[in-house]
Steps between C-alpha positions, in 0.01 A plus 500: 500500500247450771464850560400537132237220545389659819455846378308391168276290740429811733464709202276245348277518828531851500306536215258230582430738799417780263304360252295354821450841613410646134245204494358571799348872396292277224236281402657126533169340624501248154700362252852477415553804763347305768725226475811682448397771822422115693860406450679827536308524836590168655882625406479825601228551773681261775850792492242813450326378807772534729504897373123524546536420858705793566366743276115601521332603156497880527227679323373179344843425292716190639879588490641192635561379158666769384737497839524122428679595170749721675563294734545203279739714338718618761571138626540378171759768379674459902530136378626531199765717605567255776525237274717632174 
């Protein structure tokens, strides 16, 4: 049971990551986007950050979100497994 919960919840942020970094290529400077790119930053930004530190931006394109996802993951599937 709770390592249903916790892999919905991981896969739940997962996707929050994503959609963060999709948002990020475009215009969110007003409206509705602006808001929902505000909230989806102060969830996401604080765990990309710790990737950002580690990883430079090469060529102008950050990757630490997309190493976030992988390594968000790898845990979650090791904990999963731990768990079940």
């Amino acid at each position: 049971m709770i390592a249903v919960i916790l892999g919905s919840l991981l896969n739940l942020y997962s996707l929050l990551v994503f959609i963060w970094a999709l948002m990020s290529w475009f215009d969110h400077s007003r409206g509705f986007l602006n808001d929902a790119y505000t909230v989806l930053n102060s969830l996401v930004e604080p765990y990309v950050k710790i990737f950002r530190r580690f990883i430079p931006p090469m060529g102008g394109m950050d990757f630490s979100a997309f190493v976030a996802l992988i390594v968000l993951q790898i845990v979650g599937q090791a904990l999963v497994r731990f768990l079940a």
